[in-house]
C-alpha positions as CSV (number, residue, x, y, z in Angstrom):
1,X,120.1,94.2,100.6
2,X,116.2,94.7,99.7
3,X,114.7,94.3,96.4
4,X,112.1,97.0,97.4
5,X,112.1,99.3,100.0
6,X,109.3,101.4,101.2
7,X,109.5,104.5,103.8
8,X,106.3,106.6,105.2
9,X,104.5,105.8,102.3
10,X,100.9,107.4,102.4
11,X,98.1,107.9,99.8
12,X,95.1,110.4,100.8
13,X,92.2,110.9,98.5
14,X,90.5,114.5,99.3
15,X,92.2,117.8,100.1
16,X,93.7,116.4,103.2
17,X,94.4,118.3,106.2
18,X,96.8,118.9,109.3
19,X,94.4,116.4,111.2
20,X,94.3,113.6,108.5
21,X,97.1,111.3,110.4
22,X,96.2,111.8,113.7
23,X,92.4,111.3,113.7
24,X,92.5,108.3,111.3
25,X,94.0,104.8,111.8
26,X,93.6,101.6,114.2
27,X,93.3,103.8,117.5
28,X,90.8,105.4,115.9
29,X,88.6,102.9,114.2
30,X,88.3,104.6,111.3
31,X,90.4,105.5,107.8
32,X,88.4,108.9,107.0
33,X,89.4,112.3,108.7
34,X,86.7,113.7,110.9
35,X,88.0,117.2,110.2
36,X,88.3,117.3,106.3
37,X,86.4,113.8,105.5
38,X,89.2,113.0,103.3
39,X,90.4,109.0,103.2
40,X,93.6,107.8,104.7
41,X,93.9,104.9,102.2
42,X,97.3,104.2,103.5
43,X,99.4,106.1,105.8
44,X,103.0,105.5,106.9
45,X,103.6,102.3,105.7
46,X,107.5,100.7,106.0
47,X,108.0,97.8,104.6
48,X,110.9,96.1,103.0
49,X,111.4,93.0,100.2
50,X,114.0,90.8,99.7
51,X,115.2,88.9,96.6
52,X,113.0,85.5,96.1
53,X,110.9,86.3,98.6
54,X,107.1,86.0,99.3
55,X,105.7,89.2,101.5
56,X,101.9,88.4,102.9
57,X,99.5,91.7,102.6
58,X,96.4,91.0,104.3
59,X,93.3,93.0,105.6
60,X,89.9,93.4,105.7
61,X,87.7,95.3,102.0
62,X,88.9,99.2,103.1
63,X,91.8,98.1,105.1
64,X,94.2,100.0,102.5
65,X,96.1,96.9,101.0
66,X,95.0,97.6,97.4
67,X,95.8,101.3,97.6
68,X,99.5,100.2,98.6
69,X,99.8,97.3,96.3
70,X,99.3,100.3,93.1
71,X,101.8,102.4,94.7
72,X,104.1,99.8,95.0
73,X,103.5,97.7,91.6
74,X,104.1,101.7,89.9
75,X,100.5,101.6,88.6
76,X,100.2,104.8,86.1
77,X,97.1,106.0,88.7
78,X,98.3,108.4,91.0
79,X,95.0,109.8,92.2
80,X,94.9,111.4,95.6
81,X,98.2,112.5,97.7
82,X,100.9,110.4,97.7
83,X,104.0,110.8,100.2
84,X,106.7,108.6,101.2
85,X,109.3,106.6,99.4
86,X,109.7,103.8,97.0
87,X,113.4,102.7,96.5
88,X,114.3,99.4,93.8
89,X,117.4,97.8,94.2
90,X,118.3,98.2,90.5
91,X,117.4,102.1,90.0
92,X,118.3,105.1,91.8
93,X,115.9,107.4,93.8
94,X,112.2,107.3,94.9
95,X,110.1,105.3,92.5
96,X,106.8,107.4,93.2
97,X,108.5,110.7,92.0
98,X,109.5,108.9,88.7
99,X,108.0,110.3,85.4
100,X,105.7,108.2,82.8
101,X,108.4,106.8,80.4
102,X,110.9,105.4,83.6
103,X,107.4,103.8,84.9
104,X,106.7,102.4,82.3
105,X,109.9,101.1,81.4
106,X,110.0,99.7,84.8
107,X,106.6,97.8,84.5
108,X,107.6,96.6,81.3
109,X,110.9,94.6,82.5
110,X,111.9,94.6,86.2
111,X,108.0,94.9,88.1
112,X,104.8,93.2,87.3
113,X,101.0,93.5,88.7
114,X,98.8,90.5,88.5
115,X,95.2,93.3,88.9
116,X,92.4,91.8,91.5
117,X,89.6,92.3,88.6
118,X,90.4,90.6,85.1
119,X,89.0,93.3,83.2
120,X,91.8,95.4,84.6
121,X,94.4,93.2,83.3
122,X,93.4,91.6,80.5
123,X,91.2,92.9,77.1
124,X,88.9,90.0,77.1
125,X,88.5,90.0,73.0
126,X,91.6,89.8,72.5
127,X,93.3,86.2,72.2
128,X,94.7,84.6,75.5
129,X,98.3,84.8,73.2
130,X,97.4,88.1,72.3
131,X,97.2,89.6,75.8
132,X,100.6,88.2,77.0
133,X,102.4,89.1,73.5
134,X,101.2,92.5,73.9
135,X,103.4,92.3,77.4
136,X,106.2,91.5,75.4
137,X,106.0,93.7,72.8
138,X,105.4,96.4,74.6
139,X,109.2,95.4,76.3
140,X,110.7,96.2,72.9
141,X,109.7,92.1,71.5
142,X,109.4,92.3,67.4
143,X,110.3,89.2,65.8
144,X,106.8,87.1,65.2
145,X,108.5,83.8,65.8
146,X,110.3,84.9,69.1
147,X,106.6,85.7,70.5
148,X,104.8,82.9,69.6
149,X,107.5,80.9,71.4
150,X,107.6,82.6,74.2
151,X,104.0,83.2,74.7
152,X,103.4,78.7,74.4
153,X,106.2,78.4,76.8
154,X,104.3,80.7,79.1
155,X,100.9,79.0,78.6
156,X,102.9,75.8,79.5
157,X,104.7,76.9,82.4
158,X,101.5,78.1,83.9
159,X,99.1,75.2,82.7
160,X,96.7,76.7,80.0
161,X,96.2,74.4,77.0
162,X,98.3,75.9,74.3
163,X,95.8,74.8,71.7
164,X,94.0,77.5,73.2
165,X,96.1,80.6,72.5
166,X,94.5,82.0,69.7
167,X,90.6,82.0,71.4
168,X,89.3,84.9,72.5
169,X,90.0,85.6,76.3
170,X,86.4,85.9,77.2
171,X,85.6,82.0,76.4
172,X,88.1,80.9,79.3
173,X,87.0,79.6,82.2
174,X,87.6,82.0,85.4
175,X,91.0,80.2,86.2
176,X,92.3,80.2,83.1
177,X,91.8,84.1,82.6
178,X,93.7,84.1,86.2
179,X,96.6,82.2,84.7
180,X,96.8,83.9,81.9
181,X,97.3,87.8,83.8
182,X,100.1,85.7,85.8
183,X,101.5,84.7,82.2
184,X,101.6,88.4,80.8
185,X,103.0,89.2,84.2
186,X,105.8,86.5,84.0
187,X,106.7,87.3,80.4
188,X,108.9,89.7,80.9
189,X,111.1,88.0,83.4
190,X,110.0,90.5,86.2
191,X,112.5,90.2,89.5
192,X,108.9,91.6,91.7
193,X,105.4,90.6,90.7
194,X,102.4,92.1,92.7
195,X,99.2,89.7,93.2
196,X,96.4,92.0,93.9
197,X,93.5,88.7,95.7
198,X,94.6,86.3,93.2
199,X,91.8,84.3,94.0
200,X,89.2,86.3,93.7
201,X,86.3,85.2,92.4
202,X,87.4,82.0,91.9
203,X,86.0,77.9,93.1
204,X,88.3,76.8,96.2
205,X,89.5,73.9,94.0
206,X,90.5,76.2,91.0
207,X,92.2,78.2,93.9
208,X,94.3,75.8,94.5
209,X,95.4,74.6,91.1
210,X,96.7,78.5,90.9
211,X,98.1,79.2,94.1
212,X,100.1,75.9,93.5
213,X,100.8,76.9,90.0
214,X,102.1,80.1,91.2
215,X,104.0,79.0,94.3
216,X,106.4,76.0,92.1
217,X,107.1,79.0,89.3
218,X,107.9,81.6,92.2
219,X,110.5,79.1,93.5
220,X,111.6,78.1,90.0
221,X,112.2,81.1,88.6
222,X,113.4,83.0,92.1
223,X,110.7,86.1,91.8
224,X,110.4,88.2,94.4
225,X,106.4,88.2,95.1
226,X,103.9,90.9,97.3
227,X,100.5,89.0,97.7
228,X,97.7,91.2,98.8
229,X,94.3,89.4,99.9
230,X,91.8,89.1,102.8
231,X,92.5,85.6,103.0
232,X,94.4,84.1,105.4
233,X,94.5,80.9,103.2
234,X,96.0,82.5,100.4
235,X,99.1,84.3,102.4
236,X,99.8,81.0,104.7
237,X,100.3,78.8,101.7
238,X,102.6,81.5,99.6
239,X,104.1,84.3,102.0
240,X,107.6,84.0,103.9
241,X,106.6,87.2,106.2
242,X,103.1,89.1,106.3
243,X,102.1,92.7,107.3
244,X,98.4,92.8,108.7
245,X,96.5,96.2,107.5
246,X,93.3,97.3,109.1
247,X,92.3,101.7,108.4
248,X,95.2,102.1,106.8
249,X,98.2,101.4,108.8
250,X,100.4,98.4,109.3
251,X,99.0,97.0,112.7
252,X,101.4,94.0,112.8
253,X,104.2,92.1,110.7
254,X,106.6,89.1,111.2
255,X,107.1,86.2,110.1
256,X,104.3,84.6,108.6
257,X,104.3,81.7,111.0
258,X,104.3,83.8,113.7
259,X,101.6,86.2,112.8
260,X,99.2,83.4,112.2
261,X,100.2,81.5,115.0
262,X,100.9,83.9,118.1
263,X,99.2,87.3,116.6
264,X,99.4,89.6,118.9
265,X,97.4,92.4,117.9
266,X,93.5,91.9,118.7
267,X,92.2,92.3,115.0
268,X,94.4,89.6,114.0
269,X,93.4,87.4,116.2
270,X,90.0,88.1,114.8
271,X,91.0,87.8,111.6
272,X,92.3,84.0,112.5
273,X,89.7,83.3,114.4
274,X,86.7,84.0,111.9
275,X,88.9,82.3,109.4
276,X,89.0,78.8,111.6
């Protein structure tokens, strides 16, 4: 049975039209309706996840892999037009028709988002401990004890000097900030956590050390993971099975061995190819 479960989902940004579907897309090179200009930022996307495992995002800046990554990590933004389904294993109905509170209440115990841009997902004056205990209070977490525990088991588990809890955010290095959104995300023992480019931003070395980090505390602790990035490096070292996205549309999915290997659509053979 799938952790997560999405059918036809679509988000438009504009007044869409009768046209919107049809005259955007791969076949037609572009994800912004001649007829109403409005953007297709993702449009009938299927796509299911299964418990403990890794699903692969990837695209091209535009290709809609952000835009779907929100829907599906129940960001509170719900700008634009959004259709389709969202269906979690563990609560009844479609997750994109669910008011504030259930949202919430869902993002605060059963689904994380690690955001591409730090300043998204973390308040930089606050203290490192201070962003991931705010995670944990905000999942109902009072005792003072309890938190401060938790939040230096997190900082070990994903290999940021506990000494360091109580600086400031902003005097970590770029990798450290990095592990500390995939701390706050961890804290509440999520079953899905979303990684919007994980690495952005980041030295190739440092993006090791955190893929790696990430990969042994996915397998540890048997999360369920969607990883969105434009690199192919990223989703070959973490994903079990990858979805390619170019103008907003799934354009080709498999295994991730095969989809890196023997792609068969033309863009992703590009893709591989200006990545070699």
């Amino acid at each position: 049975m799938s952790l997560l479960s999405a059918d036809g989902v679509t988000r438009i940004y504009g007044s869409g039209c009768e046209a919107c579907r049809d005259r955007t897309g791969d076949a037609a090179g572009t994800n912004q309706c001649p007829a109403c200009g409005s953007v297709v930022a993702c449009a009938d996307v299927d796509l299911d996840l299964q418990p403990r495992e890794v699903l692969g995002i990837v695209g091209e800046s535009g290709s809609g892999k952000s835009s779907l990554a929100e829907l599906l990590a129940l960001e509170p933004n719900q700008d634009g037009h959004v259709h389709g389904s969202v269906e979690y294993a563990n609560h009844p109905g479609n997750l994109l028709d669910v008011d504030y509170e259930t949202r919430h209440a869902l993002r605060n115990g059963h689904i994380s988002l690690v955001h591409q841009h730090i300043r998204d997902g973390l308040d930089l004056d606050f203290s490192g401990g201070g962003n991931v205990a705010e995670k944990l209070l905000a999942s109902g977490w009072r005792n003072y004890e309890d938190v401060r525990e938790r939040v230096a088991s997190l900082f070990e588990e994903t290999e940021i000097p506990v000494e360091r809890m109580d600086d400031p955010t902003h005097t970590y290095s770029g990798g450290m900030q990095r592990r500390v959104q995939i701390a706050r995300a961890l804290a509440i023992n999520p079953e899905i956590v979303v990684l919007d480019e994980p690495t952005t931003g980041l030295d190739v070395s440092v993006q090791a050390r955190v893929l790696d980090m990430f990969r042994r505390i996915q397998r540890e602790e048997d999360v369920a993971a969607i990883v969105v990035s434009h690199d192919l490096g990223v989703v070959r070292l973490l994903a079990d099975r990858t979805l390619v996205m170019r103008h907003g549309r799934v354009i080709e999915s498999g295994l991730t061995d095969r989809v890196l290997e023997d792609p068969h659509h033309e863009y992703t053979q590009t893709l591989i190819n200006s990545a070699i």
